[in-house]
C-alpha positions in Angstrom: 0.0 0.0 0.0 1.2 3.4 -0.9 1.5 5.8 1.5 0.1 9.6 0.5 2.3 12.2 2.1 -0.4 14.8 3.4 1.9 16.9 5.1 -0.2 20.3 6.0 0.9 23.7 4.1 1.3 26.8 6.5 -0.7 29.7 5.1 1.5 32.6 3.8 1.5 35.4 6.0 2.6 37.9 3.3 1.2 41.6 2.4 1.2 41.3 -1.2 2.5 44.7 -2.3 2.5 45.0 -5.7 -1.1 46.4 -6.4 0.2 49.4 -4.0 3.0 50.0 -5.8 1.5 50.6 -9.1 -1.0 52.9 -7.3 1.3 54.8 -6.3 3.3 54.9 -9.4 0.1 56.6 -11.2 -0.4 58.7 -8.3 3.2 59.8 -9.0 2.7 60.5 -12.6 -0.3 62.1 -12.0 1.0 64.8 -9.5 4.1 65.4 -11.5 1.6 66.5 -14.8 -0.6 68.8 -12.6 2.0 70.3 -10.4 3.6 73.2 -13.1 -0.3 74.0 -13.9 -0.7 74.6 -10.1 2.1 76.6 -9.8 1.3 79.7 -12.5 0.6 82.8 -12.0 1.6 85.6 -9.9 1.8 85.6 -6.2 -0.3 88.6 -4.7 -0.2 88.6 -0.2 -4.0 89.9 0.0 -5.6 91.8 3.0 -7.4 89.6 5.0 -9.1 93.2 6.2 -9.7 96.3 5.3 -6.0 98.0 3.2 -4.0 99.9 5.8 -1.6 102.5 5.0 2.6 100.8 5.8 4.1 101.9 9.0 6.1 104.8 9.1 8.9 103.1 10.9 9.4 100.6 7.9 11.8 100.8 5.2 10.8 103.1 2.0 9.5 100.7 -0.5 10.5 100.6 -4.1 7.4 101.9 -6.1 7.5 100.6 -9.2 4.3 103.1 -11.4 3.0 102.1 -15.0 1.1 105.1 -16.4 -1.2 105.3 -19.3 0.7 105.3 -21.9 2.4 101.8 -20.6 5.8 103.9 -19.5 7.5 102.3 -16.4 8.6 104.4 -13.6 10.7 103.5 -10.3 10.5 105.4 -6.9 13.3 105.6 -4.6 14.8 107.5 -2.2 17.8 108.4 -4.5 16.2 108.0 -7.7 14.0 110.6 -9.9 11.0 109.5 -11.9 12.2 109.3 -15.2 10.3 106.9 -17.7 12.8 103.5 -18.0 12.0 100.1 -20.0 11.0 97.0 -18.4 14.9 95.6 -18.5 16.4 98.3 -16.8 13.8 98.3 -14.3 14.3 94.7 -13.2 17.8 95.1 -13.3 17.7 98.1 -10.2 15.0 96.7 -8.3 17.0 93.2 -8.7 20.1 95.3 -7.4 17.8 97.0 -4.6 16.9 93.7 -3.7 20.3 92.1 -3.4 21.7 95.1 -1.1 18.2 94.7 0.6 16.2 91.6 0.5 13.6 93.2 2.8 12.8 95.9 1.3 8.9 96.2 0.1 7.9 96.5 -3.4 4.5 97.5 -4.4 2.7 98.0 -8.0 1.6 101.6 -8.5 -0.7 101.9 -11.6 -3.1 104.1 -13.4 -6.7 102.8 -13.2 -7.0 103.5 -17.0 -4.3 101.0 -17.4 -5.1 97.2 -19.1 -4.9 94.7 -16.3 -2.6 92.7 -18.6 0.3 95.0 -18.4 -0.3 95.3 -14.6 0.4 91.9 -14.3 3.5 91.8 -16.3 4.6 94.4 -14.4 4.1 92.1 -11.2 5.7 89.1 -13.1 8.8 91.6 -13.9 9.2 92.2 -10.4 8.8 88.5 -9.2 11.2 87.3 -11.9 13.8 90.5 -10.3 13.8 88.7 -7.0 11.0 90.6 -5.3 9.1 88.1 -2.6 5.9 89.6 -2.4 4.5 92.7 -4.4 1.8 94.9 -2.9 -0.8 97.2 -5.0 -0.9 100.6 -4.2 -4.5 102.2 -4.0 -6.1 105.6 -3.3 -8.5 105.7 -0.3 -12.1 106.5 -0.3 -13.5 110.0 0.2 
């Protein structure tokens, strides 16, 4: 008579980790397409209240103006307002900004202005090194 060897398996007590790992593969992919559309545009620090004028203990800021006619202008202490092209104008406010990282910039414009060139004037100034750009208003009578 033949003998059958039933010796008894031991269940496998494995995580089987594959399924998780092409998960997280697509998951991967996934956030790596959508992350540069995320990331466009320009960076604007809003009031969470009503606007308030800057201290007068902090530094001057730079003011960079745009006026009708599209001219750029930049305000500092030792500068005069005299009409300058975009590339000169990133080139002192980068310079400003390397002597003085902390030194606010804000957007001065003309209301009659096209919100386009408003905002490549705020993407000129984020590209020049400037952290955070404010908008300059006139307050309500």
């Amino acid at each position: 008579m033949m003998q059958i060897n039933r010796s008894r398996r031991r269940p496998v007590a494995e995580i089987n980790v594959v399924p998780y790992i092409d998960v997280m593969l697509v998951l991967l992919i996934i956030f790596m397409v959508t992350a540069p559309l995320i990331t466009q545009g320009v960076k604007v620090d809003l009031p969470q209240a009503n606007a308030e004028p800057l201290e007068e203990d902090s530094k001057p800021p730079l003011v960079a103006s745009i006026n009708e006619n599209g001219e750029y202008f930049l305000s500092t202490d030792s500068e005069k307002n005299e009409p300058m092209s975009a590339t000169d104008l990133a080139v002192v406010v980068a310079a400003q900004l390397q002597v003085d990282p902390d030194t606010p910039v804000i957007v001065k414009a003309d209301k009659k202005i096209e919100y386009e060139k408003v905002i490549t004037l705020m993407v000129l100034l984020q590209r020049a090194g400037a952290p955070s750009v404010g908008l300059m208003t006139e307050p309500n009578e």
